[in-house]
C-alpha positions in Angstrom: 14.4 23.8 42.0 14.4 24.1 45.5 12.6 21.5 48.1 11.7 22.1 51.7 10.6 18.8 52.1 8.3 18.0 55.3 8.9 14.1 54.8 11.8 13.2 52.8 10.6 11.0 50.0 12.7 7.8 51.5 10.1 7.9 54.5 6.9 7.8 52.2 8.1 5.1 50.3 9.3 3.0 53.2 6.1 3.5 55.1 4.1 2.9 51.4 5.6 -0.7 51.2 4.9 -1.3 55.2 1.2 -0.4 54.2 0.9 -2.4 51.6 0.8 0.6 49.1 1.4 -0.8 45.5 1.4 2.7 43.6 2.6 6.4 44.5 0.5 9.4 42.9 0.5 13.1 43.1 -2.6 15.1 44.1 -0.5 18.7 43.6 -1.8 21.7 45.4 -0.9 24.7 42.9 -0.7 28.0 44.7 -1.2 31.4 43.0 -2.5 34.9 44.0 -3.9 33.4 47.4 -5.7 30.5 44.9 -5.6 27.0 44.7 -6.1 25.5 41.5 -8.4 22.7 40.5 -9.1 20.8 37.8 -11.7 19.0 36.6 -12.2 15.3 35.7 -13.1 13.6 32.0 -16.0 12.4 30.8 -15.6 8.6 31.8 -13.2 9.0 34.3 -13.8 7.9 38.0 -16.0 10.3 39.1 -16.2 12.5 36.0 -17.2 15.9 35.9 -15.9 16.5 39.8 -13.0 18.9 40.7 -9.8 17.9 42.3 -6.2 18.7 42.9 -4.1 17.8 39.7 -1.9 15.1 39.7 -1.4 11.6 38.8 0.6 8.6 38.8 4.7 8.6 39.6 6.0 6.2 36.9 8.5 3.4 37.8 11.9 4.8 38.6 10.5 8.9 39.0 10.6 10.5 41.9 7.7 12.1 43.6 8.6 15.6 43.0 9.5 14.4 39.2 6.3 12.5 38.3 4.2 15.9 40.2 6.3 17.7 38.3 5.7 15.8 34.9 1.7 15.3 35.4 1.3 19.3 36.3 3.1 19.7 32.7 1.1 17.0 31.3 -2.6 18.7 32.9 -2.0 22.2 33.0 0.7 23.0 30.8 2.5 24.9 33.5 5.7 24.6 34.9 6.8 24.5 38.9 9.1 26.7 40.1 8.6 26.3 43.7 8.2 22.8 46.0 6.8 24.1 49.0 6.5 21.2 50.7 6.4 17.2 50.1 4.3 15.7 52.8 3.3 12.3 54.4 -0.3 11.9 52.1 -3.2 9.2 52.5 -4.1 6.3 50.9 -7.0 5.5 48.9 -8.1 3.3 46.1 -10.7 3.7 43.6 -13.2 2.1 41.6 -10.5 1.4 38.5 -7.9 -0.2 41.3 -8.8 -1.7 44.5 -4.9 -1.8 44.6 -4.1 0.8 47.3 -2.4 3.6 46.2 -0.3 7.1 48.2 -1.6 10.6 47.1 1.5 13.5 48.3 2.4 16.9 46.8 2.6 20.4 47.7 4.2 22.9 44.7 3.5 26.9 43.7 3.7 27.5 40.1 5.5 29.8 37.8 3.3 32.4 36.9 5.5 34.0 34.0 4.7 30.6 32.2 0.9 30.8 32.3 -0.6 32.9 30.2 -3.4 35.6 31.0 -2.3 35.1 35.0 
């Protein structure tokens, strides 16, 4: 797969443990036909029912561009063919985890592995 990687992953991490970030995740913009696509949240979830980027977590010893890679799976059921970019992110927390935590990601999709597209 290839990367053209804006920020290379070594950065964010560096600058996550500077900032006091305890846990990486992946808010993956996925780029078809001039669309973005969004997902929407669970019942019960941290602000269910709202739409948002999918993503998730990076587990311990994944990289970024693995664990986007893996949660996009996981969500959508589609597979990346494309990172167009890995950049800087933010850093948030939520109501779950006052922990702070990095969102990055930027990949296109596959569209021969998506059925109806």
């Amino acid at each position: 797969m290839k990367t053209n990687v804006a920020v290379p992953e070594a950065d964010i991490r560096s600058q996550a443990i500077k900032d006091g970030v305890t846990h990486l995740s992946t808010g993956v913009a996925i780029l078809a036909n001039h669309k973005i696509l969004m997902v929407r949240r669970a019942k019960g979830d941290f602000l269910a029912g709202n739409f948002e980027l999918p993503g998730g977590g990076i587990d311990d010893g994944e990289t970024i561009v693995g664990g986007a890679t893996r949660e996009i799976k996981e969500e959508t059921g589609l597979t990346i063919s494309k990172i167009i970019t890995l950049f800087k992110g933010f850093d948030y927390s939520t109501d779950k985890s006052q922990k702070p935590g990095k969102l990055t990601s930027l990949l296109r999709w596959s569209p021969q592995n998506h059925a109806g597209s």
